[in-house]
N, C-alpha and C positions, 0 to 999 in steps of 0.2 A: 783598115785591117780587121782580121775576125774577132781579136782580142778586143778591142776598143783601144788599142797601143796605137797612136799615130806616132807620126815621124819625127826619130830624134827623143824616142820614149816620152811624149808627153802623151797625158792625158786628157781629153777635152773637157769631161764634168770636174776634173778635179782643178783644174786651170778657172772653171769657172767658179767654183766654190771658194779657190781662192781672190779671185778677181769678188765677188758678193762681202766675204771679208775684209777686204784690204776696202773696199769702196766704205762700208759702213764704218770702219776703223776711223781713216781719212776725212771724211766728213763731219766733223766736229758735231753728229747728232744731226743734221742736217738741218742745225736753229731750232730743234724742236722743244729745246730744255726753254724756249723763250714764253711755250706756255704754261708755264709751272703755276702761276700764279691763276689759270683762266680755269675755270671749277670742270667745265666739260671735258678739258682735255688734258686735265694734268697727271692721269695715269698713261699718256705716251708721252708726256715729257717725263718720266720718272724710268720708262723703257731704255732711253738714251746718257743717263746717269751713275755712276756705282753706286751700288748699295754702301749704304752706311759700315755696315761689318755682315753679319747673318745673312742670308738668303741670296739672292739674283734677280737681274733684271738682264733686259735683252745687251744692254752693254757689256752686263760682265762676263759675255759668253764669247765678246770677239777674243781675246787674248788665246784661250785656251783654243778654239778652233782653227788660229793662227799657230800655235806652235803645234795642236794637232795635227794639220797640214804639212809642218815639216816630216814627220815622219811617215805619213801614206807617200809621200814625195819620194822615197830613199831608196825602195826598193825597185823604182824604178830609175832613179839616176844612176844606180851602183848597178844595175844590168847593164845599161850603156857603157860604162865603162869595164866590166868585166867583157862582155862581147868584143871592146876593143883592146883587151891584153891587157888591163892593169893589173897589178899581183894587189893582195890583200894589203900587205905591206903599201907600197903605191898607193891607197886607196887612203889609208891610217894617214897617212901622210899630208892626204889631201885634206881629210877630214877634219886637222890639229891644222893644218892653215887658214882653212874657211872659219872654222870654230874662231881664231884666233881675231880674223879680220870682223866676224863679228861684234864681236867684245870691245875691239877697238873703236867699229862704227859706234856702235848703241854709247859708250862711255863718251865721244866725241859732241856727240849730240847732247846727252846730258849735262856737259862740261859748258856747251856752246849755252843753252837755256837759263844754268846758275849762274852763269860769267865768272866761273873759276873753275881751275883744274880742283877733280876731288874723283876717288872710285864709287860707284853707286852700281851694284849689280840687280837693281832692281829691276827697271823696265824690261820693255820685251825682246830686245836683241841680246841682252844679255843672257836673260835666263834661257833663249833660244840656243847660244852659243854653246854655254856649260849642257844642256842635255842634250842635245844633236852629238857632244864628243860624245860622252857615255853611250846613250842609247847605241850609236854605233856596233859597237860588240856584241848586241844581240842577232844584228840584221842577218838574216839567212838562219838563225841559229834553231827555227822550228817552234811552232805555237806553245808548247810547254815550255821550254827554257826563255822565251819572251813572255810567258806569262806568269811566271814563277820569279820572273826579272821586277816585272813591276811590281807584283804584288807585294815583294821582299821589300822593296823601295817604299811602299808605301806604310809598309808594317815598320821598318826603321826611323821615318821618319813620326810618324805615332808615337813609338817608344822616347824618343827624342826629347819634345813634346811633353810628354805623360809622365815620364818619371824625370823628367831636370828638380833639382833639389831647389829652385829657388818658385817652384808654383806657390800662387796666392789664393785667397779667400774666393776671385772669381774664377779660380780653373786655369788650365795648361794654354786654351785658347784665345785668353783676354788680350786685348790691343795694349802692343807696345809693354805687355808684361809678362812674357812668353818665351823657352827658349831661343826663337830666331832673333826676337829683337834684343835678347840681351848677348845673344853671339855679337849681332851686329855692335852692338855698344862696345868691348871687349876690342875688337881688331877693327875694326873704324872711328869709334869716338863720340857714335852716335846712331840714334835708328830713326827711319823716316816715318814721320807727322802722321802719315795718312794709314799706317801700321803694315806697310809693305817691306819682306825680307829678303835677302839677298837670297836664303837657303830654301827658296819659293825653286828653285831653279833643281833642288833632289827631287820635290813631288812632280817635276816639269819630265825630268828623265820619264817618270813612267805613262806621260801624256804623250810623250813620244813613240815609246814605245807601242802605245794600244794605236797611236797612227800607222806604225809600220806594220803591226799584223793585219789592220785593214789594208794597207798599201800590198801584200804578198797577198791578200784574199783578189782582189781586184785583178792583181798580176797575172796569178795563176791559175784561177778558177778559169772553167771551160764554159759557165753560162750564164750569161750576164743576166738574167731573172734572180738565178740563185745568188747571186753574186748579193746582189739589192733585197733578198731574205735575209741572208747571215748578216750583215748591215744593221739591220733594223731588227734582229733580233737581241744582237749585241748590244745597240743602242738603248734598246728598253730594259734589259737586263741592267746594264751600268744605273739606269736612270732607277731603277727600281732599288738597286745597291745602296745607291749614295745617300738613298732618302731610306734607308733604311741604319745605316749606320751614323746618321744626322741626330738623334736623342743623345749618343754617345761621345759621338766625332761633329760638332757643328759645320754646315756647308759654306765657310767662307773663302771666298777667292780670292782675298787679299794679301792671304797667309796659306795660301794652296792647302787647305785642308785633304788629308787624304778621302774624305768624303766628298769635296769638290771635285777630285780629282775623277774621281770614278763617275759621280753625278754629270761634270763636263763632259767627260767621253761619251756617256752617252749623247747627249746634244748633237756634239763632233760629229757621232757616228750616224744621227736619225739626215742630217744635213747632208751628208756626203751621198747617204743612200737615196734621198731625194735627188740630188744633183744627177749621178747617175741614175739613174728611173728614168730621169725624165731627157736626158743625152743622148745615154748611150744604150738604153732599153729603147725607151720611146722616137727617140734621133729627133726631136726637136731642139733646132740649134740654135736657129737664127735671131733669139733674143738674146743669142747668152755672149754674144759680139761684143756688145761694152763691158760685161766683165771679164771675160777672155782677154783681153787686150791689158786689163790692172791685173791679171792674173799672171800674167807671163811679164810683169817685169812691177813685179812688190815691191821689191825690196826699192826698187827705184823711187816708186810712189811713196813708198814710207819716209825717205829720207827725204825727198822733196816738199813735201807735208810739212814734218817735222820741223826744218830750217827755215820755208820760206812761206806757211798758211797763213801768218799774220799779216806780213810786208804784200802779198796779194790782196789779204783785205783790206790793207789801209787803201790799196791803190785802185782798185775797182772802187772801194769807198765815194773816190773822189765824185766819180760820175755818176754815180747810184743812188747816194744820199737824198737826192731834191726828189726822187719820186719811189724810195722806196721805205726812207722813216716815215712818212706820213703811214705807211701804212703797217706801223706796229709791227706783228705778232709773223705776218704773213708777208711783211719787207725784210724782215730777218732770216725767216727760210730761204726765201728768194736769195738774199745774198749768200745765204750758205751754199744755195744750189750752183750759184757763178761762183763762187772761187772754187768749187768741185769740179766743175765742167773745165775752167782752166788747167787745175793738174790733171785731168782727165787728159785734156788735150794735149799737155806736153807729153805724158806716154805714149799717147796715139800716134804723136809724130814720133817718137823711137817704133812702135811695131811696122807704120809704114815704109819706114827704113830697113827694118830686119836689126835691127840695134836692140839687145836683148842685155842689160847689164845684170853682170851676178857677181857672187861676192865667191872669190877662191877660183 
């Protein structure tokens, strides 16, 4: 089609971009954290890692471009369904079910890991859930009112943050000494080790949000050249923001710093406008086959991952061990790479099927 809209409103770069995401998510680093120890290479095993607190590495950019993703996605799901008669109502509806079955999944999964039931709205289905509902209410609502959305969002949660009465000697930003983690302590009983908060999931609303104003740029715009300037001018902009309010606001993504937030979108945004560039400017496609395929059915691969990436590797384990520990550093990628290709492959049998599972 002239738009770049193929059929059934999807998009191909952005199918792809998600399928690049969910692959490197899924892959457990692809073994590469195995060379940490090896002097040549241990600043890409440090790429596959989180950061300790402060700054980024290429790992801690999937989350954000994952839930960035949901909102470039929206305004093209919610034309399908407005094309096919759903009322706004209808749509709210639909919204507060999917949100709902997310929170269910992501908690289910967290529950199945600890081996007990407990709430944890920290990972990434959840805080996907909680701002996917919000965000909503902007979608259609015009670049000033979604930009005035997030920003308000981010300036609330700063305030939050900055003036709670119980800051200490290191600052409003310190691990696990911080408004969100003492919310969490308050109404759970507890905050998590690694200084991840539930209320990571307000600064998330507005990652969504700068999704969906690229998602209506993409929609609407009439030339897919210009389409991939606004992109990439946004994106540098963001990237120039976050590191500019980083003396102030520290860039951590543990704690969705509202300078993260703005430093990630830009990322989100330089990524997508690559994707597109090189899709649906340039129409080179035919590489983008195996993530196309993890892109139109994520959520699938996520939860597959999640449950069953271990019980694959014990089991390839079995036949793989006698010629691939001998070989260290480059037997461990290898195995990382077969139990990848394996969920790889169980998706692939749902696309060749036309078996597309979603959540709502």
């Amino acid at each position: 089609m002239s738009n770049g809209l193929p059929y059934k409103g999807r998009l191909l770069s952005l199918d792809v971009y998600r399928g690049i995401t969910m692959i490197f998510m899924v892959s457990a680093g692809l073994g590469l954290s195995s060379l940490a120890d090896n002097p040549g290479w241990q600043w890409l095993a440090r790429q596959v890692e989180h950061v300790a607190w402060e700054g980024f590495s290429a790992w801690d950019l999937i989350q954000p471009s994952f839930i960035f993703i949901v909102g470039v996605a929206m305004p093209f799901a919610f034309a399908v369904r407005r094309a096919r008669g759903q009322t706004r109502s209808g749509m709210v509806g639909y919204v507060f079910k999917r949100s709902l079955m997310l929170l269910v999944i992501g908690m289910a999964i967290v529950c199945a890991h600890k081996d007990r039931v407990l709430i944890d709205l920290t990972t990434v289905l959840q805080q996907i859930a909680i701002a996917y509902f919000f965000a909503f209410f902007v979608l259609g609502r015009g670049l000033k009112v979604q930009l005035s959305a997030a920003l308000g969002i981010l300036v609330l949660h700063w305030a939050l943050f900055q003036f709670w009465p119980g800051v200490g000697t290191e600052g409003p930003w310190a691990k696990n000494a911080n408004f969100g983690s003492a919310l969490d302590y308050w109404w759970l009983g507890r905050f998590d080790k690694g200084g991840y908060l539930s209320i990571n999931a307000l600064s998330s609303i507005s990652t969504v949000i700068f999704g969906i104003m690229a998602g209506e740029l993409l929609l609407r715009g009439k030339s897919e050249t210009g389409k991939v300037g606004w992109l990439l001018l946004a994106g540098v902009a963001c990237l120039v923001a976050g590191m500019a309010l980083s003396p102030l606001i520290p860039v951590v993504k543990r704690i969705w710093t509202p300078s993260w937030t703005v430093f990630s979108a830009g990322w989100a945004l330089i990524f997508l406008a690559a994707c597109h560039w090189v899709i649906e400017v340039k129409n080179r496609r035919r590489w983008s086959f195996v993530f196309k395929v993890v892109g139109m059915n994520s959520i699938t691969i996520y939860v597959l991952v999640q449950m069953l990436r271990g019980d694959i590797d014990s089991w390839l384990h079995v036949f793989t061990r006698g010629f691939l520990v001998p070989l260290g550093d480059i037997g461990v990628i290898i195995q990382s790479l077969l139990v990848l290709s394996v969920h790889w492959y169980a998706v692939y049998w749902l696309y060749k099927r036309e078996i597309f599972l979603k959540v709502g």
